[in-house]
C-alpha positions as CSV (number, residue, x, y, z in Angstrom):
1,X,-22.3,-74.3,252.7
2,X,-24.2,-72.0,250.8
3,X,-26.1,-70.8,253.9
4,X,-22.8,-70.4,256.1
5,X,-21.4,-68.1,253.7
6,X,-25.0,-65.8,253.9
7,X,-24.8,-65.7,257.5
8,X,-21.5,-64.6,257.6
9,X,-21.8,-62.2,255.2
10,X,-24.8,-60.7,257.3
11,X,-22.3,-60.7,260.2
12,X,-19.6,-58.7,258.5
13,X,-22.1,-56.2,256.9
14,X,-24.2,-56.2,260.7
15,X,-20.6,-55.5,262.4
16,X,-19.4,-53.2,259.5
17,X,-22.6,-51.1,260.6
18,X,-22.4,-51.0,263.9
19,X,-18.9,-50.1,263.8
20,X,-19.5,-47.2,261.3
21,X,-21.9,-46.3,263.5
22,X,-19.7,-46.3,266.2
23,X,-17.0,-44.2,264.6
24,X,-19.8,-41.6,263.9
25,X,-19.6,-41.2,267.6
26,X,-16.7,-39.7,267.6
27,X,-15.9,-36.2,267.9
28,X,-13.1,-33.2,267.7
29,X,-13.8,-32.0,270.9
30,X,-11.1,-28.7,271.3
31,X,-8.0,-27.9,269.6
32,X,-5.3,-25.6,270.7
33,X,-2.6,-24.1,267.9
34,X,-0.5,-21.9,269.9
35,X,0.6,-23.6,273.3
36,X,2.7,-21.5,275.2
37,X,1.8,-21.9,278.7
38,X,-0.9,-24.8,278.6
39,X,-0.4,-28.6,279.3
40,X,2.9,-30.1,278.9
41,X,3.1,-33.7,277.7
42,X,5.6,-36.0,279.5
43,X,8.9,-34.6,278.5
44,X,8.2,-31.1,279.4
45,X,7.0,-29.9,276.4
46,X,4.2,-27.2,275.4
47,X,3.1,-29.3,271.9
48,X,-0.2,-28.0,269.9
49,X,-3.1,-30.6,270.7
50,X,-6.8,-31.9,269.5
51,X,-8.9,-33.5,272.3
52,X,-11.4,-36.4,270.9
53,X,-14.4,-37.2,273.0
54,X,-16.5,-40.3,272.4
55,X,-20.2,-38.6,272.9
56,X,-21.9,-42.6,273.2
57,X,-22.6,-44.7,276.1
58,X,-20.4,-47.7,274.4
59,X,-16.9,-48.3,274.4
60,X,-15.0,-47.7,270.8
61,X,-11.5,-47.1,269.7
62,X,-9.9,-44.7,267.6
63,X,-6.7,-46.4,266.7
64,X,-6.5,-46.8,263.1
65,X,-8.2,-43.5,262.1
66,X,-6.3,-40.6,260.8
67,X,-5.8,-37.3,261.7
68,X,-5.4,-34.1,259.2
69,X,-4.6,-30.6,259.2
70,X,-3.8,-30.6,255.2
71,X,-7.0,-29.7,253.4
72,X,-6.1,-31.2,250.1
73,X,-7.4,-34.3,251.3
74,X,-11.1,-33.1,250.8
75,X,-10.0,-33.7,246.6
76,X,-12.4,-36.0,245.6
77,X,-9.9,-37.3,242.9
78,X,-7.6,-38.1,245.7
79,X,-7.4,-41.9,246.0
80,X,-7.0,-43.5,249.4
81,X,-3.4,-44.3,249.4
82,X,-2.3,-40.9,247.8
83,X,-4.9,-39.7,250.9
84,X,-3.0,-41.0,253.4
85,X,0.4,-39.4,252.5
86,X,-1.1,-36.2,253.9
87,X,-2.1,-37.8,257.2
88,X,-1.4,-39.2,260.3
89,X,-2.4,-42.5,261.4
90,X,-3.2,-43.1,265.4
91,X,-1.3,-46.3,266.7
92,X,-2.4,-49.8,267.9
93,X,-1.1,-50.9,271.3
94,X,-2.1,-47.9,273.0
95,X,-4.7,-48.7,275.7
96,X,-5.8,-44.8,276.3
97,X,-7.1,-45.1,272.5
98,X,-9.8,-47.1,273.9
99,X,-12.6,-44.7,275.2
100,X,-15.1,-45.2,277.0
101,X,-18.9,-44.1,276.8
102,X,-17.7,-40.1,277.3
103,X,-14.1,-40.5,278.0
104,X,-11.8,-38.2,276.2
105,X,-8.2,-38.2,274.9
106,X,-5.6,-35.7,274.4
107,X,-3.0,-36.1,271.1
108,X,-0.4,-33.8,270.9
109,X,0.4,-32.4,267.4
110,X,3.1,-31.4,265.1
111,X,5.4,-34.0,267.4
112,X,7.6,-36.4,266.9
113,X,5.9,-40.3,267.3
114,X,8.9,-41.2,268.5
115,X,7.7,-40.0,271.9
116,X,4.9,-41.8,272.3
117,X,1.9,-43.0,270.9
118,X,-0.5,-40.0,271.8
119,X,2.6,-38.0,269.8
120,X,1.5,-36.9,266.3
121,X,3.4,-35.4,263.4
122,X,0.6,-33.5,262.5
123,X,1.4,-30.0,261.1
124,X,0.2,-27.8,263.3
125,X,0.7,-24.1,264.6
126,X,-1.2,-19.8,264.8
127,X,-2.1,-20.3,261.2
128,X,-3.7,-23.6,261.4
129,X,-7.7,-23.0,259.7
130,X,-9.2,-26.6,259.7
131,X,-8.7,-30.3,261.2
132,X,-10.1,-33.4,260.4
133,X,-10.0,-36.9,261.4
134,X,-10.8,-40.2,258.7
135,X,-11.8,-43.7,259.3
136,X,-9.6,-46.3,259.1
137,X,-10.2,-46.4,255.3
138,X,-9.0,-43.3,254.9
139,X,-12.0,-42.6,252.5
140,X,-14.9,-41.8,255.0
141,X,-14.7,-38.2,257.4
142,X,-15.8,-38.8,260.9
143,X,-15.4,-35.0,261.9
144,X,-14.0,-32.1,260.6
145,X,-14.0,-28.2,262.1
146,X,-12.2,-24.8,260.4
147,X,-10.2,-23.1,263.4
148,X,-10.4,-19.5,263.4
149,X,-6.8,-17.3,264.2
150,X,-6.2,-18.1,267.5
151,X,-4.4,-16.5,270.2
152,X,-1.9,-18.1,272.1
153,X,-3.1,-20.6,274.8
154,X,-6.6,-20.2,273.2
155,X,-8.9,-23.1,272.6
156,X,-11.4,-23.6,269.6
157,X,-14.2,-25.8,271.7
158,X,-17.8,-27.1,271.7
159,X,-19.9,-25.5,274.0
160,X,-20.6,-28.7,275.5
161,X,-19.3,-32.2,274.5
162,X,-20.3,-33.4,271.3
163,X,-22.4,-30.2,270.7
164,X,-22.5,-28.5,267.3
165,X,-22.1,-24.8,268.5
166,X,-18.6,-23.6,268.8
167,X,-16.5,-20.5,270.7
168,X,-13.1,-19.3,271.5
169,X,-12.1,-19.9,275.0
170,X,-9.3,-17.9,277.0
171,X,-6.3,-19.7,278.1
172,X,-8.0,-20.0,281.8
173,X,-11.1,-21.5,280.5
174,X,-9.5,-24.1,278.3
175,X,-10.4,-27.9,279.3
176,X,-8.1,-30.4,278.0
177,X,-9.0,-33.7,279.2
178,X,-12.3,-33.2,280.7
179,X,-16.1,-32.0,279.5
180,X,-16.3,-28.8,277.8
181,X,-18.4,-25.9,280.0
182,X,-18.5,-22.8,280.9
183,X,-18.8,-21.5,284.2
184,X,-20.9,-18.3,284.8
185,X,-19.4,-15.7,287.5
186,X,-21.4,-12.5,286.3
187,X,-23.4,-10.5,288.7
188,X,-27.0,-9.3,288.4
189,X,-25.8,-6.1,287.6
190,X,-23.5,-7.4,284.6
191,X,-26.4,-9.5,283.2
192,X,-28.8,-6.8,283.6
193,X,-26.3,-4.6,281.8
194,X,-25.7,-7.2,279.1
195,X,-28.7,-8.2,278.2
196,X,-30.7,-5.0,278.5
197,X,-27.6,-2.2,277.7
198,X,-29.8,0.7,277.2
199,X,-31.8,0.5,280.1
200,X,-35.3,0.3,278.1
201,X,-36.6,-3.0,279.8
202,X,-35.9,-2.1,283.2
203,X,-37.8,1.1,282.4
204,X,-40.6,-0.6,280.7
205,X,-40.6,-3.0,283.9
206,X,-40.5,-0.1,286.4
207,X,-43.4,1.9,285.1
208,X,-45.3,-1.1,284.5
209,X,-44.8,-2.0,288.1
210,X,-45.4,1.4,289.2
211,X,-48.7,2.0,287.1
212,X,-50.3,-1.4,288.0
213,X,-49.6,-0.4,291.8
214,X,-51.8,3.1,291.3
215,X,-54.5,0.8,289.4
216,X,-55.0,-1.1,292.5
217,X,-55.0,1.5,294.6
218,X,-57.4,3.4,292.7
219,X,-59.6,0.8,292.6
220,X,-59.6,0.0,296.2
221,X,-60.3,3.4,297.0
222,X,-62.8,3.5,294.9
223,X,-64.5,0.8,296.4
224,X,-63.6,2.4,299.8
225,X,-65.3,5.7,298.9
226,X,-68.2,3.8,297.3
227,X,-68.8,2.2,301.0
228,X,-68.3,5.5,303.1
229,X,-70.6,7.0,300.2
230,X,-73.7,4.9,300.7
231,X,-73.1,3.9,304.1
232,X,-76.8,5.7,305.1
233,X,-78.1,3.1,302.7
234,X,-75.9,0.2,303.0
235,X,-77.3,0.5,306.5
236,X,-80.7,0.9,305.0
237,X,-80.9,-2.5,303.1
238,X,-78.7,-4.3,305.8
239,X,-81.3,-3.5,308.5
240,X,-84.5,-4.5,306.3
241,X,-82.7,-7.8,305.1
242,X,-81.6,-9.3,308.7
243,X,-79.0,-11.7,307.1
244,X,-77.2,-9.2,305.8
245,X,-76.8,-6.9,308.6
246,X,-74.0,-9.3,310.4
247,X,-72.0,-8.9,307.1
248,X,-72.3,-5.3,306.5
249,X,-71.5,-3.9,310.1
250,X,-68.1,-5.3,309.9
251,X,-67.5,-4.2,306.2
252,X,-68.6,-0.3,307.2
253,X,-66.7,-0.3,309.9
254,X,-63.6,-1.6,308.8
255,X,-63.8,1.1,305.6
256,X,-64.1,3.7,308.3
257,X,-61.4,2.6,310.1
258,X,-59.3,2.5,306.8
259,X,-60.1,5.9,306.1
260,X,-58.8,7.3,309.8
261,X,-55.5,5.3,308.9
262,X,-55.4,6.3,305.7
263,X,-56.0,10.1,306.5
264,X,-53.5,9.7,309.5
265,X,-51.1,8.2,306.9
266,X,-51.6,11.3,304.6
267,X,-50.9,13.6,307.5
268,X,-47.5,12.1,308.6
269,X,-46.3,11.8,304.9
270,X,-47.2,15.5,304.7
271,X,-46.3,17.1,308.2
272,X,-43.9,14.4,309.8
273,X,-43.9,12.1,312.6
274,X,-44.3,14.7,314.7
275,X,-47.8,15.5,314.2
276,X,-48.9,11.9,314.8
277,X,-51.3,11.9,312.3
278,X,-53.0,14.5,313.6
279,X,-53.8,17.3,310.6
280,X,-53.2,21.2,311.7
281,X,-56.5,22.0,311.4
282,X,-57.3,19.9,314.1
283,X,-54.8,22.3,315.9
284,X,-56.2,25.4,314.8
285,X,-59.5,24.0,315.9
286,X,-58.5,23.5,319.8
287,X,-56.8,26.8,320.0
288,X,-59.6,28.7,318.8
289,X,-62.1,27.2,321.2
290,X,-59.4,28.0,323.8
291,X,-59.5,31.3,322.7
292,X,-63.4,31.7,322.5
293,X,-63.8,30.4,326.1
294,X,-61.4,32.8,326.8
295,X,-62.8,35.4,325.2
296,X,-66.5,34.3,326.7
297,X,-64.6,35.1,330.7
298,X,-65.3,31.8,331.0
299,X,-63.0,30.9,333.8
300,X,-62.4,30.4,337.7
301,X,-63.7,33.8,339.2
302,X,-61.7,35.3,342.0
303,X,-62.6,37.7,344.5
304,X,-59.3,39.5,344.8
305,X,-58.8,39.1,348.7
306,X,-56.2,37.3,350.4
307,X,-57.5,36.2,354.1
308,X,-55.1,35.0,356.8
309,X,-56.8,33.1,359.7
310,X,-54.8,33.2,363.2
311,X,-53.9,29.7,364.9
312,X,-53.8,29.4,368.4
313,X,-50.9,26.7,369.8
314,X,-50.9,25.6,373.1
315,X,-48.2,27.5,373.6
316,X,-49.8,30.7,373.3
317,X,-52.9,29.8,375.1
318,X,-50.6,28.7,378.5
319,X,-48.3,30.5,378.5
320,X,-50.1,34.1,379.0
321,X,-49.9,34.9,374.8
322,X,-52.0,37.0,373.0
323,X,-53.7,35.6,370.0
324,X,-53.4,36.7,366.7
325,X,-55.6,38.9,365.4
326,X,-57.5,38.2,361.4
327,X,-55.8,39.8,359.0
328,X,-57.4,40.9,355.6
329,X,-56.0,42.1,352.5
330,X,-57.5,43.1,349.3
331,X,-55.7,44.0,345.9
């Protein structure tokens, strides 16, 4: 007898646990003050309301706990019966007060329970600064959460379900019913501008892009110049070490062909495309030796006299003509 009575004390105090446990589990999820233009329960009507969210992956119900706005409850002189004067009880019989692991519920507040189960006659409206809801013992808080002034159609919701951070959502952000998020629609631009308003990072950024671009570039020139340099005696070594002169042919002449580029580059950035990379001092160059072979008479040398040689037809041979005499003329 005396062992029954253990094990069934360890049964109540196991399920007692796991219950409490359970209840722990529950959370205020987002609560709405002012409800103008929000959800409507069934009759029509734009109540206040407190969404609960179960946050584990079992199954508990929240009939039987009570729900506050009136802070005098947190009087620690308070008894439990005296407690419960100031608050609101949530029904049995009401199958939607059995969530599941995640599942939410909506209770709409300073109602009438004459309308329903999920109707409340919690106080509630604008000036409403905290809400609470009890175990079933009316002794033990489950949750609690002070609402800042809200503006109408404004909810006072966790970032995420069961989260501890908080924030004020507009009335086209507000969730009843389903998980809390929020859904990011900024550009680039706006993010940029938000999280760097002065512009100092992006500046930072550019110039650090912009000087490790010329550090790169100087060294490769450098090592460029360093190969046009010593090409005589890069040669040098490469042709008394035979292994080495496959490797260093192709190295020379691919840093000389990166300097015509690059000098063709220089030109076209300078003159245009016009000048297709070719510098005006190559110009000048042509025409002067133009000039000098000008200058020099060196050039096709005529004699200055036109000669006109006669042809004789047959027609001028049979038929009694005369030929035609040579003509000369001189300028």
């Amino acid at each position: 007898m005396k062992r029954n009575i253990f094990l069934l004390g360890v049964l109540l105090c196991c399920s007692a646990s796991v219950m409490g446990q359970g209840a722990k589990n529950i959370k205020i999820n987002e609560v709405v003050t002012s409800n103008t233009s929000s959800i409507q329960d069934e009759f029509g009507n734009h109540n206040p309301w407190v969404e609960l969210v179960n946050t584990a992956y079992s199954s508990y119900n929240v009939r039987g706990m009570y729900i506050t706005t009136d802070k005098s409850v947190l009087d620690p002189n308070m008894t439990a019966p005296e407690r419960m004067k100031h608050m609101t009880i949530i029904p049995n019989g009401e199958p939607r007060t059995a969530l599941s692991a995640r599942q939410h519920v909506i209770f709409y507040l300073n109602s009438n329970p004459a309308k329903g189960s999920m109707h409340l006659d919690v106080k509630a409206d604008s000036t409403t600064q905290w809400i609470a809801i009890y175990d079933g013992n009316a002794v033990d808080i489950i949750d609690s959460v002070s609402i800042p002034v809200l503006k109408a159609d404004c909810s006072y919701a966790r970032v995420s379900d069961g989260a501890s951070e908080w924030m004020v959502k507009t009335s086209d952000t507000v969730t009843p019913g389903i998980e809390n998020y929020t859904t990011v629609t900024e550009t680039n631009v706006e993010m940029l501008k938000r999280d760097d308003p002065h512009g100092f990072g992006i500046t930072v950024l550019s110039m650090g892009i912009v000087f490790s671009c010329l550090a790169l570039l100087y060294i490769f020139f450098s090592i460029l110049g360093w190969l046009l340099r010593d090409k005589k005696n890069i040669t040098k070594v490469a042709n008394a070490v035979p292994p080495l002169k496959p490797v260093v042919k192709p190295v020379v002449k691919t840093g000389e062909k990166l300097a015509e580029v690059s000098h063709k580059t220089n030109v076209i950035l300078q003159d245009g495309l016009k000048s297709k990379g070719i510098d005006k001092e190559t110009y000048i160059a042509v025409i002067a030796m133009a000039l000098k072979q000008y200058a020099d008479d060196i050039h096709d040398v005529e004699s200055g006299i036109i000669t006109i040689r006669p042809h004789d037809t047959f027609w001028a041979v049979h038929n009694g003509g005369t030929p035609m005499p040579e003509i000369h003329h001189q300028n």
